[in-house]
C-alpha positions in Angstrom: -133.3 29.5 66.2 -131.6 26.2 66.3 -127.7 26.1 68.1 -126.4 24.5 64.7 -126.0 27.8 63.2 -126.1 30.0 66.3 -123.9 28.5 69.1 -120.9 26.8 66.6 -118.0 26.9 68.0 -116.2 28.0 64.6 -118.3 31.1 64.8 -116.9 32.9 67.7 -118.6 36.3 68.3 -119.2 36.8 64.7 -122.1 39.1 63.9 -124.8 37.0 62.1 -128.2 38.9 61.5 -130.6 36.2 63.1 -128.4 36.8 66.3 -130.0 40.5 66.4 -133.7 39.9 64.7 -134.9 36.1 65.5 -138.3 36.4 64.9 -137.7 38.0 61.4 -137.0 34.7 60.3 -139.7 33.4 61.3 -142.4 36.0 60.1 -146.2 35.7 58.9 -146.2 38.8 56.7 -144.9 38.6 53.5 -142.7 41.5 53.4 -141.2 40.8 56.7 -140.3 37.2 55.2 -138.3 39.1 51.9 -136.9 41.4 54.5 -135.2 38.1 56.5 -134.0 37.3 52.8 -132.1 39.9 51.6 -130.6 40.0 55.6 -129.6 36.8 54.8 -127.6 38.0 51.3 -124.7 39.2 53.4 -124.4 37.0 56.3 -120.9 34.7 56.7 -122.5 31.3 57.5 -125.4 31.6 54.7 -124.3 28.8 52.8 -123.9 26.5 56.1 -127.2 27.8 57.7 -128.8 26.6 54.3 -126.8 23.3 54.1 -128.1 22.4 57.7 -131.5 23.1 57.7 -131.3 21.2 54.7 -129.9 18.4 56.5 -132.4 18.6 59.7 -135.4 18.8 57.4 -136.6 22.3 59.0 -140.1 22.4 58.2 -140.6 26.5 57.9 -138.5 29.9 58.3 -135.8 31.7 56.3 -132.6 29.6 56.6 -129.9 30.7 54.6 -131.5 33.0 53.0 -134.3 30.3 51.0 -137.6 30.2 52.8 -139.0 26.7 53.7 -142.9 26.0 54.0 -143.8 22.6 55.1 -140.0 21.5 54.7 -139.7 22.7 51.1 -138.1 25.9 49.6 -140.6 28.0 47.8 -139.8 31.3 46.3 -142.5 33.9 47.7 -144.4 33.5 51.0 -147.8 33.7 49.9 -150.1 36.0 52.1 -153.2 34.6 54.6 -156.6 34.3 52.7 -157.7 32.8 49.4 -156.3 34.6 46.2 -158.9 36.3 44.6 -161.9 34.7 42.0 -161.3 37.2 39.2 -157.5 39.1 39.2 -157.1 42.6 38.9 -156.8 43.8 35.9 -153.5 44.9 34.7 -152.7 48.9 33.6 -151.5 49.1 29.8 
């Protein structure tokens, strides 16, 4: 993680969840990158985690609770492979 958000002096000894789980934010999987999300929905400095990796142009993680791929903030991370030729059929 970068000292912008982590090493502020403003932030004192707060407890901020990438302190405790780093490489959460930084996950491959999917459901560990929704997980860093929702840690994010609670954390005191989301807003100013979001506005600076904004401003540094981060190119991927969870920062403020948004993920950014290739610098951009996309909703979902989507998982490793191709997506499939013919999709599954859906239950009625």
């Amino acid at each position: 993680m970068l000292a912008s958000v982590l090493e502020t002096p403003w932030l004192g000894e707060a407890e901020i969840p990438c302190r405790l789980q780093p490489d959460l934010f930084f996950a491959e999987a999917p459901a560990d990158v929704e997980a860093a999300k929702a840690v994010c929905g609670a954390c005191p400095v989301r807003e100013q985690c979001l506005s600076d990796a904004l401003d540094r142009k981060e190119p991927w993680g969870v920062w403020g609770g948004q993920l950014f791929v290739a610098g951009q903030i996309v909703a979902r991370k989507r998982p490793r492979g191709r997506p499939r030729k013919n999709p599954a059929p859906v239950a009625a």
